[in-house]
N, C-alpha and C positions, 0 to 999 in steps of 0.2 A: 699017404696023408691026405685026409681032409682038405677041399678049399674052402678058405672062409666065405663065398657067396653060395656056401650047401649049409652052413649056420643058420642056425634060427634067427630072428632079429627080436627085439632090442636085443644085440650082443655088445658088451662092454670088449673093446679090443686094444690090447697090450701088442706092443709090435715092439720086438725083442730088440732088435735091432739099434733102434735109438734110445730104448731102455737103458741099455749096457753103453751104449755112446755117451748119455745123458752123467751114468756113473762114472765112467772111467775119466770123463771130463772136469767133473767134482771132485775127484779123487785127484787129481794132476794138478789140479789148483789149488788144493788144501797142504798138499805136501810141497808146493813150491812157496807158499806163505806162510809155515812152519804152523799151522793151527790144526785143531782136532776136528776131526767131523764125528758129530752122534747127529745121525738124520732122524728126525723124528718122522714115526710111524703111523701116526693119526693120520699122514697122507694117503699111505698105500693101505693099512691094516694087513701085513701079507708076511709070512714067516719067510716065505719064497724070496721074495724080494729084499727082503729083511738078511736072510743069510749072504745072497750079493752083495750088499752094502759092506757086511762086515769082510767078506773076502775080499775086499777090494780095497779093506782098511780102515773103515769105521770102529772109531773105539768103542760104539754100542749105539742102541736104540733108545729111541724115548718114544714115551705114549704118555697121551692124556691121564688116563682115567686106570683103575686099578684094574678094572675088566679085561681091558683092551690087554694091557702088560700079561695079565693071567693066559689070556688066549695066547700070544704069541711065548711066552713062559711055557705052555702044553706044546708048543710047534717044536721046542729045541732054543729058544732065543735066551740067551744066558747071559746076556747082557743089557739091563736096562734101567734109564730113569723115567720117572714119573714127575710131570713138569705141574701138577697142580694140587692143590694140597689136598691130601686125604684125610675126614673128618669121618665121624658119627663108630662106635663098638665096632659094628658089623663090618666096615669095611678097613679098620685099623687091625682086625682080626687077621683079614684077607691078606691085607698087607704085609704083617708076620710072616702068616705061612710062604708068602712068595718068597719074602726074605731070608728062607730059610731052604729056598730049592736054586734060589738062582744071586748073581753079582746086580745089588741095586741100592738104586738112591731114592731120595724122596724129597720132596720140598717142606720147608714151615716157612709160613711169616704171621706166626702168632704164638705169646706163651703158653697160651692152654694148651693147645693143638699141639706145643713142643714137649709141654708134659706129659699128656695120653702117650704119644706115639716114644717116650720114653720109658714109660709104666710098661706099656705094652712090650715095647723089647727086651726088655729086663725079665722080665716075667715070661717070655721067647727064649732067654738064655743067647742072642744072638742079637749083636750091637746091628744099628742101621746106620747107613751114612747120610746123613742128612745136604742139601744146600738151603741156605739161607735167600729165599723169593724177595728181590727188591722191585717196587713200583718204578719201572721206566719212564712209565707215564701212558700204557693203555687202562692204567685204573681199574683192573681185573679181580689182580692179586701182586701181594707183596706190602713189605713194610715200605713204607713214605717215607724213612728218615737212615743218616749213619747212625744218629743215637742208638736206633732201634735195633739196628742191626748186629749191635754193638752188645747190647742190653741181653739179644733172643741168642747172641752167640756164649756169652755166658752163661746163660742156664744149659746151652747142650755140653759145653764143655764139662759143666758140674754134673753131669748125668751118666753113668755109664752106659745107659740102654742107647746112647747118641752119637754119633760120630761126625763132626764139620766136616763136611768134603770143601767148603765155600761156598759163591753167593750164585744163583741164576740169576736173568734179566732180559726179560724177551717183550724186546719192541715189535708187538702186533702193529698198531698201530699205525706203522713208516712203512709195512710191506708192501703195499701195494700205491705206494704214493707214485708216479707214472712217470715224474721226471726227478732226472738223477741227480742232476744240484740240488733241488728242494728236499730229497728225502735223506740226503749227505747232509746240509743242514740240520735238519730235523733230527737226524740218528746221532749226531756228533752231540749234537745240543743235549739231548734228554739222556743220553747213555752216562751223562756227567755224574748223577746220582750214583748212577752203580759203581763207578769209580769212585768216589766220596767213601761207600761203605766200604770197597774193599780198601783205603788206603787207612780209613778209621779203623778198621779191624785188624792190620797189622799193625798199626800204632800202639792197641790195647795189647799185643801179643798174639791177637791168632793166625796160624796158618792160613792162608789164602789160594789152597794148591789147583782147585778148580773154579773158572769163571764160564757160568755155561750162558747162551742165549744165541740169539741173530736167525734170520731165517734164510731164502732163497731172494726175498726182495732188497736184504739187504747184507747178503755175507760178505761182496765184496767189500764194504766201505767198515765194516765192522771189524775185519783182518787191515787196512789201515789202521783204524783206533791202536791198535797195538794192549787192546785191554783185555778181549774175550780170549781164554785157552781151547775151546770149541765152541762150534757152530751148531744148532739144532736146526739145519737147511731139512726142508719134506718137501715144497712142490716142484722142485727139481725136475727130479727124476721123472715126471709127466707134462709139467707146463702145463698152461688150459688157455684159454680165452680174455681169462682172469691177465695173468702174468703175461700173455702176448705181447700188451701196450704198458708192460712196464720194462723201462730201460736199466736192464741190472746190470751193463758195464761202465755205461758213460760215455759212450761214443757208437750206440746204438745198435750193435756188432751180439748173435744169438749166441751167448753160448752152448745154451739146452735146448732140444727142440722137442715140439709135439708126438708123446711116444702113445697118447690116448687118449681114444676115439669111443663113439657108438655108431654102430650100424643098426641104419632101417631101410622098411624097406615101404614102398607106395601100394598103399594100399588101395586107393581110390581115384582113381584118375577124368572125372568126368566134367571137368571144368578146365577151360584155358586159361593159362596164368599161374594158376597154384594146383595143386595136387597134397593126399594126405598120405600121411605116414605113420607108422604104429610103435611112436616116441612121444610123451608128452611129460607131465608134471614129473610120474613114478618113476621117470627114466631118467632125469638132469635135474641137478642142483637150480634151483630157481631165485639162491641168494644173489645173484650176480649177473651179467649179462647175459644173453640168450646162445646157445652154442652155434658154434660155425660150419656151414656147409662147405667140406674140404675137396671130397669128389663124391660123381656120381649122378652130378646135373650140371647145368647152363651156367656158367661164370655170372655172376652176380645174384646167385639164387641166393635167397633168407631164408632162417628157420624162425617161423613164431607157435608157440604153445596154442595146441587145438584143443586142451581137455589132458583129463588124467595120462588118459593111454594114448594120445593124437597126436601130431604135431603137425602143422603145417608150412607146405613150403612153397612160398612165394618168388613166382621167375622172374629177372630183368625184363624179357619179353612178355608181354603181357597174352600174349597170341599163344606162346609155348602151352605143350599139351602132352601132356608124362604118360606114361605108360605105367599101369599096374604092375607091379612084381620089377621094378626097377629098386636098386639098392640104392643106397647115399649113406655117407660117411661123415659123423661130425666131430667136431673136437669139445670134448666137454669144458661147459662154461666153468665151475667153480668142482677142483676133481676132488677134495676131499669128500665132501656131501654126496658127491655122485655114485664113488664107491660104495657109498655107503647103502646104496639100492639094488647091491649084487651080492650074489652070493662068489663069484669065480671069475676072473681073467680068462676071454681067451686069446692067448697066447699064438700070434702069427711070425713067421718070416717070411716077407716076401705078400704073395694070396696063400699061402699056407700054412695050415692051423697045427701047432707042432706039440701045446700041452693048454693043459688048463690048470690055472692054480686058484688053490683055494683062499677066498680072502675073512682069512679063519676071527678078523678085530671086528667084522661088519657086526653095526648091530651094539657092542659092547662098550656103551655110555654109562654101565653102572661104577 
């Protein structure tokens, strides 16, 4: 087998290792708080990892965007929701036909939007299960009110093309708030809505059998509430620089740790102090912090953005003097975005490079 320092670099690197630690850890903590996990897949975009997840006990995946579903739908992925509402002929079409090859759900939190995508199934000859998208309070998507809920749950129950699975409710917003009493406030407080609509929507008579939402920043406190039937957790299973400084137990303690990295390598070394490297804008998410130098140089060394393809790495010692053709390893700042700049995982145990998987969602924002 390959070592990963005979890899090209920028190489996007998965270390299996803490991958499957990362999961099986999730998995242990979902079945001992009797909640469901569906990990959403905008994280990794990966059939690969995708099928882990379900082995390990995921009652299925979620994706953004009907793209993304389609592609991991061609990988084999037979189970999934779609957490944002799908509008416009062309892609309620799409939506059909997937509904028609695999087990899936979809959001409304609008009448129109509840009617099309009824017309549509009807005329599909194949009902779709819908949940009903309530506004948490990231102001996204979703109905604002129980009335409403109430209202958009009646017209799907009159519709045959329709089927209420229940409501979603996903506090973006609280994930990444950094301390754990403030975003346990925050998530207690505004998850209050979605409790409203589901306790209104039993009252009127409907089923209430699925409550989906919560993410990695905030599943534990979410499985207190005692309201969500699953969790839609994605940056798990990687962690980044993002999530590092946020405390998702309460008593500071990791439970997932960093399973992904890029490697670069120095390509220029003719300055003391700093040295460049062949990572810059096209290689790391630039929504969020700058990523972190984990090894491969001097303890206190920084990464800052040199240009497109650059990056620069600035030493505690100002005297320090790099060597061309030395490797360094970062942890990417924000790993959704960052994926999103490769086409494949490679896939290490150990320094060795064991597969490559395809990250078949990259790219598929339609």
């Amino acid at each position: 087998m390959p070592r990963i320092d005979e890899t090209p670099t920028p190489a996007l690197v998965l270390d299996l290792d803490i991958l499957e630690s990362n999961i099986a850890a999730m998995t242990a903590w979902a079945k001992q708080h009797g909640i469901g996990l569906r990990p959403h897949a905008k994280t990794h975009k990966c059939a690969t990892i995708s099928q882990r997840q379900l082995e390990a006990g995921a009652l299925g995946l979620c994706c953004t965007k009907v793209g993304e579903a389609e592609a991991l739908a061609a990988a084999g992925i037979a189970r999934i929701a779609i957490t944002a509402p799908v509008l416009t002929p062309a892609r309620i079409r799409r939506l059909m036909d997937l509904n028609r090859q695999i087990e899936l759900t979809a959001v409304v939190d609008e009448m129109g939007n509840a009617d099309d995508l009824a017309a549509a199934a009807e005329a599909a000859g194949k009902p779709l299960k819908v949940l009903i998208d309530v506004d948490v309070g990231t102001h996204r998507t979703g109905v604002t009110s129980a009335a409403t809920a109430v209202t958009l749950a009646a017209l799907i129950d009159g519709r045959q093309g329709l089927e209420l699975g229940g409501l979603q409710g996903y506090a973006g917003h609280v994930q990444h708030v950094q301390d754990y009493r403030i975003r346990k406030i925050r998530t207690e407080r505004d998850l209050q809505v979605l409790a409203e609509a589901r306790d209104a929507l039993r009252q009127a008579g409907f089923e209430v059998a699925v409550i989906s939402g919560g993410g990695t920043g905030s599943h534990r406190i979410d499985a207190g509430m005692g309201l969500l039937t699953e969790v839609q957790v994605g940056s798990y299973v990687f962690c980044d620089v993002d999530y590092d400084v946020v405390d998702l137990t309460g008593d500071g303690s990791r439970p997932y740790r960093n399973s992904l990295f890029v490697d670069l390598t120095v390509i220029s070394a003719n300055h003391p102090g700093f040295a460049t490297v062949d990572g810059g804008y096209k290689n790391f998410a630039t929504d969020g912090p700058v990523p972190e130098v984990t090894t491969g140089a001097p303890a206190g060394t920084s990464y800052r953005f040199f240009g497109d393809h650059f990056g620069r790495l600035e030493f505690a010692d100002t005297y320090h003097q790099a060597n061309s053709g030395e490797r360094v390893r970062c942890i990417v700042s924000h790993c959704d975005p960052t994926i999103n700049l490769y086409d494949s995982y490679t896939c290490v145990r150990g320094d060795e490079v064991v597969e490559h998987w395809p990250i078949e969602g990259r790219g598929r924002g339609d």
